[in-house]
C-alpha angles and dihedrals in degrees: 000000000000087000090054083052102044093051094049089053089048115026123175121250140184107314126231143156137222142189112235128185107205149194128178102298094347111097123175118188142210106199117174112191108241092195082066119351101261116141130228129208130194156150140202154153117246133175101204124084089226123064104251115154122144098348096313118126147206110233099167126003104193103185103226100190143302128266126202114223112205097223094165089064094051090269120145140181080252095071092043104056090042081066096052086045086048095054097040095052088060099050087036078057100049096039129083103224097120090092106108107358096201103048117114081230086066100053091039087059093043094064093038103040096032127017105030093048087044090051094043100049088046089055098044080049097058097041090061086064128092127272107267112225083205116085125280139192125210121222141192122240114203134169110218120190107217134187116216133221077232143351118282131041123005082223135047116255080243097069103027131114124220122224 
């Protein structure tokens, strides 16, 4: 009985997983669809230490490395992450993993072949550069599997932002 209504409370959706560069309560996110490949983009404030947002939640958060962003220089997480999107459009484009969209297997290889290698090369890329003067500011990139209430976007089209 408390099995039947916990699960009802918490019931598992479609799995997924995201990249997410983080700061105290700042999170921005890198999602890629695994039903078809579109990419999602967000940020937010939260005051929880797990991901929960519209019935979307965080199963498991492995924190993959840190990246400096030069502020003080006019960088943002912004730029960041559109160089891990950048990157991971190009290897989602060249791998086979839209087979079958909802398959734990998918979302293993998205985050193997995708979206860890695309974080990690952005990072290594950014610790070859010289020191900034200027401020900076050091955050956490994580990569959070995630299961959600229903396939697609974690937010409404209403409320996405494209990038």
């Amino acid at each position: 009985m408390f099995t039947r209504l916990r699960n009802a409370l918490a019931p598992s959706g479609p799995p997924s997983v995201f990249l997410a560069v983080s700061k105290s309560n700042f999170i921005e996110v890198l999602h890629i669809l695994p039903e078809n490949g579109h990419i999602e983009r967000f940020s937010m404030t939260t005051h929880s230490p797990t991901f929960r947002h519209r019935g979307t939640k965080e199963q498991t958060r492995e924190l993959i490395g840190e990246v400096t962003i030069y502020v003080g220089d006019g960088e943002t997480t912004f730029g960041f992450v559109n160089d891990v999107k950048t990157r991971a459009r190009k290897l989602w484009d060249r791998s086979q993993i839209l087979l079958q969209p909802e398959s734990v297997d998918v979302i293993h290889r998205l985050e193997k072949e995708v979206l860890r290698p695309a974080g990690l090369d952005t990072i290594r890329e950014r610790e070859g550069r010289n020191r900034s003067p200027n401020e900076t500011q050091t955050y956490s990139v994580f990569i959070i599997r995630i299961n959600r209430s229903r396939a697609g976007r974690i937010l409404s089209d209403r409320m996405m932002s494209f990038g």
